[in-house]
SERO-4910 file (N, C-alpha, C, O; in steps of 0.05 Angstrom, whole numbers):
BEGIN
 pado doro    nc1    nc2    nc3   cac1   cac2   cac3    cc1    cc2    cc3    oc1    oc2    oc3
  Unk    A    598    382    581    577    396    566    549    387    576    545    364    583
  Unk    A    534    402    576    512    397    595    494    390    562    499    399    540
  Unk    A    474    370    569    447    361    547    422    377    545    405    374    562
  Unk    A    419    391    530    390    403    535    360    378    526    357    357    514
  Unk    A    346    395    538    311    385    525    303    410    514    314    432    514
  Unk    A    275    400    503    271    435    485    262    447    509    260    471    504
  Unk    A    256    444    528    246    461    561    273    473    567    271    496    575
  Unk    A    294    466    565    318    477    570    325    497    555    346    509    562
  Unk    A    313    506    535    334    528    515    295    548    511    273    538    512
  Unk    A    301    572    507    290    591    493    297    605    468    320    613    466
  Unk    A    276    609    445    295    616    424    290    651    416    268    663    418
  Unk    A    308    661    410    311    691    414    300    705    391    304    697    368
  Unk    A    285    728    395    275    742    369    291    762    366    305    776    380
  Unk    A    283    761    330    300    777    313    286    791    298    264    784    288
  Unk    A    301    819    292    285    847    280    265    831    246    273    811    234
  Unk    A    254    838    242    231    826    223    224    849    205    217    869    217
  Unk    A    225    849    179    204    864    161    182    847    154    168    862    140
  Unk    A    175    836    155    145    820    146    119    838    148    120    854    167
  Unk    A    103    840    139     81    854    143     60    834    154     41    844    165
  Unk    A     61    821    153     41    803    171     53    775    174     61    763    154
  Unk    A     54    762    201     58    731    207     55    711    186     71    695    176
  Unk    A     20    716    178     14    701    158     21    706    130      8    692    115
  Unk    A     33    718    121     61    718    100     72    696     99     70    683     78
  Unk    A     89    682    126    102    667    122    103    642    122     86    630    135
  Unk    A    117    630    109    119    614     87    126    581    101    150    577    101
  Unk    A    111    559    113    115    536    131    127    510    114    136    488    122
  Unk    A    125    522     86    130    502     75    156    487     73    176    500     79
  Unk    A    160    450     62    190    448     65    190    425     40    175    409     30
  Unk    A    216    434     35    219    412     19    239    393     29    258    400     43
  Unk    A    234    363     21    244    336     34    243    318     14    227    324     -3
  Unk    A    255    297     11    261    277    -10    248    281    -30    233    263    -39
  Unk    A    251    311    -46    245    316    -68    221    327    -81    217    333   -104
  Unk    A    206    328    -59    176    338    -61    168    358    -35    179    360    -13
  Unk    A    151    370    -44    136    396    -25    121    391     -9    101    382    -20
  Unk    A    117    393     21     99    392     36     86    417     53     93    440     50
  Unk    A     73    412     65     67    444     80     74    456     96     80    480    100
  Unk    A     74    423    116     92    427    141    110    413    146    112    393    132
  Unk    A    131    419    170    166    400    173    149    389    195    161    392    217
  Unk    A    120    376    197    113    364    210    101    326    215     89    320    195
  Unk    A    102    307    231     99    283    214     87    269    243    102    270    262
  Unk    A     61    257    247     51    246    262     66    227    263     77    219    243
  Unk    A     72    207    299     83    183    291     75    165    292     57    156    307
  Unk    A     89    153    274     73    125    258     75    108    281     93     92    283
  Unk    A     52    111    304     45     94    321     20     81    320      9     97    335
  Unk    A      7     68    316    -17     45    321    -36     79    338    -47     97    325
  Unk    A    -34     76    355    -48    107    373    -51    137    369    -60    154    384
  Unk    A    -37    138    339    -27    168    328    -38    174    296    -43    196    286
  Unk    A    -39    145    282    -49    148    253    -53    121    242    -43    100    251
  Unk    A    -74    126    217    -86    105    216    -82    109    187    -74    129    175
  Unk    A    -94     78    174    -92     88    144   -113    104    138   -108    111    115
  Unk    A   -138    116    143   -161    133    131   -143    166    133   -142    183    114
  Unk    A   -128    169    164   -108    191    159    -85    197    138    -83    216    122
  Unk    A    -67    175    143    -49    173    123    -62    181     98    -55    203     90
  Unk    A    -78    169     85    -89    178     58   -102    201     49   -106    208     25
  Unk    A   -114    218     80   -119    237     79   -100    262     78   -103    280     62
  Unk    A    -77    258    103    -51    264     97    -33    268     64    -19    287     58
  Unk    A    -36    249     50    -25    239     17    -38    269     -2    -26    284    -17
  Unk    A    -63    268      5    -85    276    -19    -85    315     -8    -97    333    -20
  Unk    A    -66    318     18    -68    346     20    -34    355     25    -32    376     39
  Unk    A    -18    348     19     11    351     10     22    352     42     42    365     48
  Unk    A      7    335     64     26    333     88     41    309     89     28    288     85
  Unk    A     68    307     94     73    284     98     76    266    122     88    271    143
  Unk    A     65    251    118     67    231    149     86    196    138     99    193    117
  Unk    A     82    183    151     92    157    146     68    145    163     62    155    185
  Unk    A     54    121    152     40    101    159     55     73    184     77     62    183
  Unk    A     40     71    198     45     48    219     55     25    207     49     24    183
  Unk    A     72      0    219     72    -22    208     58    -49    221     64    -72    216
  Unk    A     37    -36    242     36    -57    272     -1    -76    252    -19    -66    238
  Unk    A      2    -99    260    -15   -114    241    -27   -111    218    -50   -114    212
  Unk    A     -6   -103    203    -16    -87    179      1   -103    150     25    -99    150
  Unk    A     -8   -117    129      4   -121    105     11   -108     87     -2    -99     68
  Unk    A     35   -107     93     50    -78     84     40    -89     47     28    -70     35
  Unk    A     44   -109     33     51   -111      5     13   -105     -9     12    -92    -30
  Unk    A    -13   -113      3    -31   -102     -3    -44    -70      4    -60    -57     -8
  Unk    A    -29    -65     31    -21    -28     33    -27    -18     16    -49     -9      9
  Unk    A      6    -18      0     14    -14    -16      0    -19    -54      2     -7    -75
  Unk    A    -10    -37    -45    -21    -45    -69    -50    -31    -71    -50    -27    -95
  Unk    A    -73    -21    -62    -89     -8    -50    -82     27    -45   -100     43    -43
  Unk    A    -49     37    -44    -46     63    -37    -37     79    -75    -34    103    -80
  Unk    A    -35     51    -96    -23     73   -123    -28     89   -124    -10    106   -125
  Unk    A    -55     97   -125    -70    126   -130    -67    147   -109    -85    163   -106
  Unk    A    -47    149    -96    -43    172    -74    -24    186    -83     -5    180    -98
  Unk    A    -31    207    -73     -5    224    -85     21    215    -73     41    214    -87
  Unk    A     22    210    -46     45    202    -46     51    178    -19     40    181      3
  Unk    A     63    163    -23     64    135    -16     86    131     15    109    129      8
  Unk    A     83    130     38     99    124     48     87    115     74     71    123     91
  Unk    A    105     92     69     94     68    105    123     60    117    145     70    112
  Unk    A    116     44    132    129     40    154    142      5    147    130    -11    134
  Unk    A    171     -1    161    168    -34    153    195    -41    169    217    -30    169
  Unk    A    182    -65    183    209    -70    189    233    -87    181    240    -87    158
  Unk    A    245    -99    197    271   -121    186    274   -147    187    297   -155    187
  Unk    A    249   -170    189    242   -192    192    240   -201    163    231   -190    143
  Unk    A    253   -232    169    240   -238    135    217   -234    127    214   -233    103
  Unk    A    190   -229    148    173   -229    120    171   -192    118    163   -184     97
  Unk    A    177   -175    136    178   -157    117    202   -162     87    202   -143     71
  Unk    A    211   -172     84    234   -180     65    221   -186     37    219   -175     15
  Unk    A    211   -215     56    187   -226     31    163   -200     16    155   -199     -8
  Unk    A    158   -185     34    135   -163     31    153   -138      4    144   -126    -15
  Unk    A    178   -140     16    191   -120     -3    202   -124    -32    205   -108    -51
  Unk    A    206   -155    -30    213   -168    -57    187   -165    -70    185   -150    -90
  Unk    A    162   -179    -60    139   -184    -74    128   -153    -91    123   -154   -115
  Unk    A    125   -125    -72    123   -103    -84    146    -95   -103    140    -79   -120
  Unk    A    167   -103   -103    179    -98   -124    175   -124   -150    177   -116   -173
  Unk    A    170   -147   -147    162   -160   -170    135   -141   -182    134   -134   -206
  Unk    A    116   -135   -165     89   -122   -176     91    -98   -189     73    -90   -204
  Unk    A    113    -83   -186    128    -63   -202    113    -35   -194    114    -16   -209
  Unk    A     97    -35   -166     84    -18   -144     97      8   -147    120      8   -155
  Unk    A     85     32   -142    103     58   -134     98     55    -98     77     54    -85
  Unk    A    133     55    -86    128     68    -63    144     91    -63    166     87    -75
  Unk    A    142    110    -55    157    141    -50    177    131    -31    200    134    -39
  Unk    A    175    123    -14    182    127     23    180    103     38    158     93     43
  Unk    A    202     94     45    202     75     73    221     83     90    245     89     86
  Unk    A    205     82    116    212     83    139    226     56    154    212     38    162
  Unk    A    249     55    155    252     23    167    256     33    197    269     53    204
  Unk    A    242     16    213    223     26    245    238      4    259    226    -15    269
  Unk    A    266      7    260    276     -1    291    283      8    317    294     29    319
  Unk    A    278     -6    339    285     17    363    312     28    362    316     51    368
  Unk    A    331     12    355    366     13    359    373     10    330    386     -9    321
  Unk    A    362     30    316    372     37    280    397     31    275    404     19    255
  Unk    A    418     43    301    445     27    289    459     -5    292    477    -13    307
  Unk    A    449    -13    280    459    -36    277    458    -50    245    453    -42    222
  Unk    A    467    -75    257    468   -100    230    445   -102    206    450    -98    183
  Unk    A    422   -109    214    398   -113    210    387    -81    194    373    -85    174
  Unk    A    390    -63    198    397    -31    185    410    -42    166    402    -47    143
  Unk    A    430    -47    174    451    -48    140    444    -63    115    448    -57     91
  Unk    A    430    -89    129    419   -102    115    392   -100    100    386   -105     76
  Unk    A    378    -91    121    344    -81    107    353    -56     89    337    -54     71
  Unk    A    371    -38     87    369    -11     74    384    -28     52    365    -33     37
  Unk    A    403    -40     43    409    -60     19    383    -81     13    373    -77     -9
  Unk    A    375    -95     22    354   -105      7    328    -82     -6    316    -87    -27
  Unk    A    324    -59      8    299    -43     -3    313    -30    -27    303    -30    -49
  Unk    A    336    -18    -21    352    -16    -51    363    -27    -71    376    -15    -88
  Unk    A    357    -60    -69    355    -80    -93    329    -79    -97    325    -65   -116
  Unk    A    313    -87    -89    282    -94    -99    265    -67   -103    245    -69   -118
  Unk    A    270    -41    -91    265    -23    -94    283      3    -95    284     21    -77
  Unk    A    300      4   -122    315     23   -130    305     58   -121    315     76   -108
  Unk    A    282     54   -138    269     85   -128    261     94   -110    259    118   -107
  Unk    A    254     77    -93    242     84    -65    263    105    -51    287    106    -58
  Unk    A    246    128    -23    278    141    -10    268    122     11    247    110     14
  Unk    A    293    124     28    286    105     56    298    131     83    311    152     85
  Unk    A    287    120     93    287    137    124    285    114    136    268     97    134
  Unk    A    308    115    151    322    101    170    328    104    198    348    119    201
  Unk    A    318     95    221    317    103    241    314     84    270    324     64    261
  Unk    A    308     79    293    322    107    306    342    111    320    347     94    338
  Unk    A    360    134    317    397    142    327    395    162    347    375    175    354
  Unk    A    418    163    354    422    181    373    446    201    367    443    226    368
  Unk    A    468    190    362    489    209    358    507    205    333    511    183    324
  Unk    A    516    223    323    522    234    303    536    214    280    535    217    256
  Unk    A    550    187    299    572    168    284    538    149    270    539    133    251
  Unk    A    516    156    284    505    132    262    488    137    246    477    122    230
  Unk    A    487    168    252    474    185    225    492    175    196    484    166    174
  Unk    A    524    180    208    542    174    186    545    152    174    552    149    150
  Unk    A    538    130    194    531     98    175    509     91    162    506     77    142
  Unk    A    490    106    177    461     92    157    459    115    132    443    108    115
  Unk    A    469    138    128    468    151    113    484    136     86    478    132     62
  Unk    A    507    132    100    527    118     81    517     79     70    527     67     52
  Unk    A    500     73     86    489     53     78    475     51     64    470     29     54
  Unk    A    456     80     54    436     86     41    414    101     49    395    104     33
  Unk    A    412    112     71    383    116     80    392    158     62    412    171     60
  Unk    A    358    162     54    359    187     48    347    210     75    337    232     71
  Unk    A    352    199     98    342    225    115    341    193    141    336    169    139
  Unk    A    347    209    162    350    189    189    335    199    208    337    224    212
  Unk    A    317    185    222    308    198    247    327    183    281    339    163    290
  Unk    A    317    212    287    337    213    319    325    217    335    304    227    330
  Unk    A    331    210    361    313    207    385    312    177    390    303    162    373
  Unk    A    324    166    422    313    142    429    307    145    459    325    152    474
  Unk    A    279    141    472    279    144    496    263    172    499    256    175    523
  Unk    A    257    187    488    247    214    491    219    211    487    208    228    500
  Unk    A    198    196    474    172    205    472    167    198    502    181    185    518
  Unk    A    136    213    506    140    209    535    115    179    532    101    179    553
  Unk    A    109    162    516     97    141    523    111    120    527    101     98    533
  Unk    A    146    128    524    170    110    513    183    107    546    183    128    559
  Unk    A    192     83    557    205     79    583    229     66    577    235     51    595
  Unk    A    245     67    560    268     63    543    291     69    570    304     52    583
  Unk    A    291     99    572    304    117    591    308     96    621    327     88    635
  Unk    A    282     93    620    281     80    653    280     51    658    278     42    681
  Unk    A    282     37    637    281     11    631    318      9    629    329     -6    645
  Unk    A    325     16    620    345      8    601    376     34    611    396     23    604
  Unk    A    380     54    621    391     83    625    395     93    595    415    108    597
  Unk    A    385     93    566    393    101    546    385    116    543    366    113    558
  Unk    A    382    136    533    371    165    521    390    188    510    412    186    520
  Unk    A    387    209    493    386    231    495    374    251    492    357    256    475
  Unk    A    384    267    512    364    295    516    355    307    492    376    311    479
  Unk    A    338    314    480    325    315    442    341    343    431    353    343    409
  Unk    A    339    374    453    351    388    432    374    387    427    381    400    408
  Unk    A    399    370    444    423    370    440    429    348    421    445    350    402
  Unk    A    411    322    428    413    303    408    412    313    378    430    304    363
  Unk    A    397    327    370    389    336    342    412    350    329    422    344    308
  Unk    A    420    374    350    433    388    344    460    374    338    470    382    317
  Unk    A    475    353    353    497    335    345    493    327    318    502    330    296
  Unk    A    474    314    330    471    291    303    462    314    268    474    309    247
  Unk    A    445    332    271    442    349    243    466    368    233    468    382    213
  Unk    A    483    363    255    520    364    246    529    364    224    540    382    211
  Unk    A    521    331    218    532    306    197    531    321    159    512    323    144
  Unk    A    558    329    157    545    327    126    564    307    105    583    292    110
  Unk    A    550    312     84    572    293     58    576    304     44    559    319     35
  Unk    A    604    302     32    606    315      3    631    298    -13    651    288     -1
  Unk    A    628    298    -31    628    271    -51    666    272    -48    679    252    -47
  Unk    A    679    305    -46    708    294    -47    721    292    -20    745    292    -19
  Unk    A    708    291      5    717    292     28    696    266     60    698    261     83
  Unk    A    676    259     35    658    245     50    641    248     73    622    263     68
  Unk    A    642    240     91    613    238    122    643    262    137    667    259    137
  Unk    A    626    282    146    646    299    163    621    304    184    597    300    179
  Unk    A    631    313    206    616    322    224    620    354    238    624    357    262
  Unk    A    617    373    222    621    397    220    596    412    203    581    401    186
  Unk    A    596    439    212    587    459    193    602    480    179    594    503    174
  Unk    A    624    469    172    647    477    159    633    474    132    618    455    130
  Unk    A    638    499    101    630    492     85    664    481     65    686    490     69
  Unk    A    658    461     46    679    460     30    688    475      9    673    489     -5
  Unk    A    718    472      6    739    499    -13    716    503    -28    699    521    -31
  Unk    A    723    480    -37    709    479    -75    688    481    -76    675    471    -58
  Unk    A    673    499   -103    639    508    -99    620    482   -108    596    480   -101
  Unk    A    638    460   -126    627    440   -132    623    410   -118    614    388   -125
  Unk    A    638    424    -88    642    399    -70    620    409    -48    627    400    -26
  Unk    A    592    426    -46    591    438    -22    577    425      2    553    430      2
  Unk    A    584    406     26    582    390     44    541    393     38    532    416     33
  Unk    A    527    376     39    497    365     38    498    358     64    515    343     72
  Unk    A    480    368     78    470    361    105    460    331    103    450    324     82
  Unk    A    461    312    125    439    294    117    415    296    126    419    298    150
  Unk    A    393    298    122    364    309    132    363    289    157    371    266    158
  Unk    A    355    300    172    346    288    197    317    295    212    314    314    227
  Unk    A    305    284    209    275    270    234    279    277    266    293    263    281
  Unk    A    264    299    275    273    295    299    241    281    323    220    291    332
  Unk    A    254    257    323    229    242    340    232    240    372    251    229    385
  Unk    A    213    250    379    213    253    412    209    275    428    207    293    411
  Unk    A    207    286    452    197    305    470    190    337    462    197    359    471
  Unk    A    169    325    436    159    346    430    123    350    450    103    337    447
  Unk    A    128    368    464    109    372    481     88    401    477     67    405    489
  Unk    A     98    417    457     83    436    456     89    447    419    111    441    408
  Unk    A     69    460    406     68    468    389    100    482    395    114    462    389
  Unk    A    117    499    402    131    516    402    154    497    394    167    502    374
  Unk    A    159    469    415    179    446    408    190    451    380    213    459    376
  Unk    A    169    444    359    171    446    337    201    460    315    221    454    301
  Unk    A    184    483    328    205    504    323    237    503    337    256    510    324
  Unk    A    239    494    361    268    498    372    272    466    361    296    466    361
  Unk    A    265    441    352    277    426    337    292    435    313    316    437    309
  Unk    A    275    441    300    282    459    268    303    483    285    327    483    279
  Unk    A    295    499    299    329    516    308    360    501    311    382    510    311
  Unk    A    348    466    317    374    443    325    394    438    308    418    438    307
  Unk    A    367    434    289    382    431    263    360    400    242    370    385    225
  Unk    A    336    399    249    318    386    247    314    387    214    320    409    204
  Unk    A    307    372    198    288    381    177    252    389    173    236    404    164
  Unk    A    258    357    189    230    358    199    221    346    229    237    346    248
  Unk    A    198    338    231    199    344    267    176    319    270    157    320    253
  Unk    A    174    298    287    162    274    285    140    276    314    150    264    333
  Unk    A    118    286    318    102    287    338     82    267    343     65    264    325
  Unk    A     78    249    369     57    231    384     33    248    391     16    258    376
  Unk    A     36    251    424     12    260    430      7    299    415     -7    317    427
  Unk    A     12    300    407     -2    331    394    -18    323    382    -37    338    379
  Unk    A    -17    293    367    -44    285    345    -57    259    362    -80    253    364
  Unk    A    -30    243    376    -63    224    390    -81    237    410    -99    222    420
  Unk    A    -79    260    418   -100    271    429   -119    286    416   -135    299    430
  Unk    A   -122    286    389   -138    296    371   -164    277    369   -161    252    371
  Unk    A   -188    287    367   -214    268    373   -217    253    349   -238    241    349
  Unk    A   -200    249    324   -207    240    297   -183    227    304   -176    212    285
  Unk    A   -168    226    323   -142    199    317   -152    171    328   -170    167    345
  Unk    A   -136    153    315   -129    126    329   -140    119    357   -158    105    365
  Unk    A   -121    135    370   -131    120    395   -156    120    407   -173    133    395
  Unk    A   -163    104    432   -193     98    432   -193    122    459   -175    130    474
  Unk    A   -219    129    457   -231    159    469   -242    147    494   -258    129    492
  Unk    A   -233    156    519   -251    153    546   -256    180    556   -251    199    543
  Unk    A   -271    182    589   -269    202    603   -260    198    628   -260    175    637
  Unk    A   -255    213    640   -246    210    663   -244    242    680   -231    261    672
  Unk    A   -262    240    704   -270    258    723   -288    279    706   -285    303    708
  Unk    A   -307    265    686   -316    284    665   -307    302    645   -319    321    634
  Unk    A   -280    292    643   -264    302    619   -252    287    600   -242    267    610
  Unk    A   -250    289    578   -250    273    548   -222    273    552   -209    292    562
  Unk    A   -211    245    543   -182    228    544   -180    215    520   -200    212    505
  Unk    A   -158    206    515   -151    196    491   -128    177    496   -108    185    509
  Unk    A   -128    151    487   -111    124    503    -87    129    486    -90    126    462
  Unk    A    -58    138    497    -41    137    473    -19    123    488    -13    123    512
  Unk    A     -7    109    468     11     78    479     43     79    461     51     85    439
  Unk    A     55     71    486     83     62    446     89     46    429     82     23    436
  Unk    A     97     46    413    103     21    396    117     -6    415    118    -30    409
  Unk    A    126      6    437    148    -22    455    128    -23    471    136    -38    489
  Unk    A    101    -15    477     83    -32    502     68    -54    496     65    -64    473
  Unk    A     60    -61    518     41    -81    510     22    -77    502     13    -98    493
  Unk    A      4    -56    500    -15    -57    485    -18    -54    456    -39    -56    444
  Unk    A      8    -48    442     27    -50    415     27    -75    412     11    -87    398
  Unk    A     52    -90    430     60   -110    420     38   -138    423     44   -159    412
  Unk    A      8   -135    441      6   -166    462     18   -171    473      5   -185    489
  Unk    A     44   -172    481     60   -197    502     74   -183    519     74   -159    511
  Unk    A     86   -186    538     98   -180    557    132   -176    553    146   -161    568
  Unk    A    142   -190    533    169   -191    527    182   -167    515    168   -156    498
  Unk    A    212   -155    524    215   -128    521    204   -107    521    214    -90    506
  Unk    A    179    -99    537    167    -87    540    181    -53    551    190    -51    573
  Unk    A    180    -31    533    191     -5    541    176     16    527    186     30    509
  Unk    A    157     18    532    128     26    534    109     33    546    112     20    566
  Unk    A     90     45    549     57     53    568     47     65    560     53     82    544
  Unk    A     18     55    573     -5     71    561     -6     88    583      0     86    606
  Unk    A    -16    109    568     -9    135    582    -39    154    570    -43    163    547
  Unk    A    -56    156    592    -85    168    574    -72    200    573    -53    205    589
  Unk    A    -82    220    554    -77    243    559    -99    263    551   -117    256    536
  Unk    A    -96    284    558   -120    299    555   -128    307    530   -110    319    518
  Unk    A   -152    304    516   -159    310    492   -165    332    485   -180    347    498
  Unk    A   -146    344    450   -149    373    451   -171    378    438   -174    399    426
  Unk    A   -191    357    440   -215    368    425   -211    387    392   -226    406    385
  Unk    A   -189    377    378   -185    386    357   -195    365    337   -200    343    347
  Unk    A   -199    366    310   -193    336    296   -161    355    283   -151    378    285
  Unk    A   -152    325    267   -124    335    252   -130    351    241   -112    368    245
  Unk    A   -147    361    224   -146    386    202   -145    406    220   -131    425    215
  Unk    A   -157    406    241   -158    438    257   -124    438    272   -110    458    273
  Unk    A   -118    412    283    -89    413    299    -71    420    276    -52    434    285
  Unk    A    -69    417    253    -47    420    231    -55    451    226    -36    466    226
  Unk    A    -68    457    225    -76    485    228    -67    507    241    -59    529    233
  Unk    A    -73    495    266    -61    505    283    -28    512    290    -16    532    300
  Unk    A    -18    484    280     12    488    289     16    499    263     39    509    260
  Unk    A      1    500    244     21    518    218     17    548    220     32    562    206
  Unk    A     -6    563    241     -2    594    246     18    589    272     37    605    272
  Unk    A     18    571    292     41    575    301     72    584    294     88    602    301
  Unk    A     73    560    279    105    565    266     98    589    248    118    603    244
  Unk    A     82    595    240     86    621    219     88    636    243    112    638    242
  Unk    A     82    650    266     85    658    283    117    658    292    132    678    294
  Unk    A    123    631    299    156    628    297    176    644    281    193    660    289
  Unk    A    170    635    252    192    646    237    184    682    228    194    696    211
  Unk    A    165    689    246    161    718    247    175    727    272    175    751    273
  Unk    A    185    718    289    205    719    308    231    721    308    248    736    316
  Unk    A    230    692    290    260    689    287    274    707    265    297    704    257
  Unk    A    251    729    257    269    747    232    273    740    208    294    745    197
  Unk    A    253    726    194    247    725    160    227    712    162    215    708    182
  Unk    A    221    703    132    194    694    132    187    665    108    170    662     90
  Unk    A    209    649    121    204    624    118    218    606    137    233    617    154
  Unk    A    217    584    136    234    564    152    265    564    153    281    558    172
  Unk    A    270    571    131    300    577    132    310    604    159    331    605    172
  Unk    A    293    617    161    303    629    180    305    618    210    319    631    225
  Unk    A    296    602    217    305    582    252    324    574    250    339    568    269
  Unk    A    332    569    217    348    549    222    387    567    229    409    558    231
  Unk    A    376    595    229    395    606    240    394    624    264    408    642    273
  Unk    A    371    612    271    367    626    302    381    623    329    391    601    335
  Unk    A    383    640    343    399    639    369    377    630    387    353    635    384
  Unk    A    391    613    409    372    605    432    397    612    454    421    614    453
  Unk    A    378    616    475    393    613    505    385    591    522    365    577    518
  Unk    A    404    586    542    401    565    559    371    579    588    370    603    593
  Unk    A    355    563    598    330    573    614    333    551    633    317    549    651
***
């Protein structure tokens, strides 16, 4: 079986009654609440910041906040008043310490992201059990996987929605460091496979079950990585995506994070990965680079804008007129 990228597949249009593009409808719903778009800057140090994040909160987009020199437990303590709460953390005791302490303070967080490179493992099992002792209500998103068997463990460990992709952003040298990767639209498409249902458990099918009261729950899946063009978007969500996790579409925005140069008289924007060194300081495991890229001279409000007449554009293609319709769209191989 051959792996696609989203450059590999085109997705096919279908007959439409809509009376206009902008009819349709971008909105999604995800751990229980409404957002606008199945879209989510990534929580990289070079992509969002907390003045975004909060700005993000107070206009119903959802993003997840960075965890790179940042105190997660005064964050948090500083974010109550947002509409809605979600950062980043990882699996070190003192994120540990950080998660006990917000739960003694009796804090609202909506959302954690637990931000490892290699999600399946030990340290997963463990951080998604401690945030669900000290923080019962919280959902967690758990991440990052690749194929389908560890959607099924961290799901079953607890996490409410997993992100997928390792090796695919293109600031990420994972691939070439290491040979790991997979190709993003096939990855997604495996892995948003995965469903549960309470009398037959983790199956990996889109088979629905007999019984109307057993009917298999997808597990929501994050699709993070080689999203390169507004259109990406869309053939993620055709994979089987819920929502869709984008780098440079926003660190090249002139209101992001990263720091602004020029070069040959054209405006650049420094965007890096979480595994480089200009992330980490040090030289050790380093699978990462800074990578300048061209600035779209947008800020975020105009880029979110933008990709939301895009995809309304999309699902006027794909033949109805909301998101639910990609998600039964045909693509071909290109």
């Amino acid at each position: 079986m051959k792996y696609l990228k989203y450059s590999d597949v085109a997705l096919v249009p279908q007959y439409n009654e809509v009376h206009s593009r902008i009819d349709c409808d971008t909105s999604v719903e995800f751990l229980g609440q409404k957002f606008i778009l199945p879209i989510i800057p990534a929580n990289m140090k070079s992509v969002v910041n907390i003045d975004i994040a909060k700005w993000m909160s107070e206009n119903l987009y959802f993003y997840i906040m960075h965890r790179f020199d940042r105190d997660l437990t005064e964050d948090i303590a500083n974010a109550q008043d947002w509409k809605f709460i979600s950062f980043s953390v990882g699996a070190k005791i003192k994120d540990k310490i950080a998660i006990q302490e917000i739960g003694k303070r009796g804090h609202r967080v909506d959302c954690l992201t637990i931000d490892i490179a290699h999600g399946h493992c030990k340290r997963m099992k463990v951080m998604i059990e401690w945030i669900k002792k000290h923080l019962p209500e919280t959902k967690i998103i758990a991440g990052n996987v690749a194929v389908p068997e560890a959607v099924i463990d961290l799901s079953a460990w607890g996490a409410d929605a997993v992100k997928v992709g390792i090796g695919q952003g293109s600031p990420c040298t994972t691939k070439d460091k290491t040979g790991f990767t997979m190709p993003m639209f096939s990855c997604v498409k495996k892995c948003s496979n995965t469903s549960f249902s309470k009398e037959n458990g983790f199956m990996i099918s889109n088979a629905s079950a007999s019984e109307d009261f057993d009917i298999p729950q997808k597990v929501p899946i994050i699709a993070d990585g080689g999203i390169k063009h507004n259109g990406d978007i869309a053939k993620a969500l055709v994979a089987g995506a819920k929502m869709v996790m984008a780098g440079g579409l926003f660190a090249s925005c002139i209101d992001s994070p990263a720091s602004f140069t020029t070069i040959n008289n054209a405006p650049y924007k420094a965007y890096f990965g979480s595994a480089s060194f200009q992330n980490k300081g040090h030289n050790n495991n380093i699978e990462g680079k800074l990578t300048n890229i061209p600035s779209n001279e947008m800020s975020y409000e105009e880029k979110l804008k933008e990709i939301m007449q895009d995809l309304q554009s999309s699902i006027s293609y794909s033949g109805g007129n909301n998101l639910t319709s990609l998600y039964n769209t045909d693509y071909i191989e290109v």
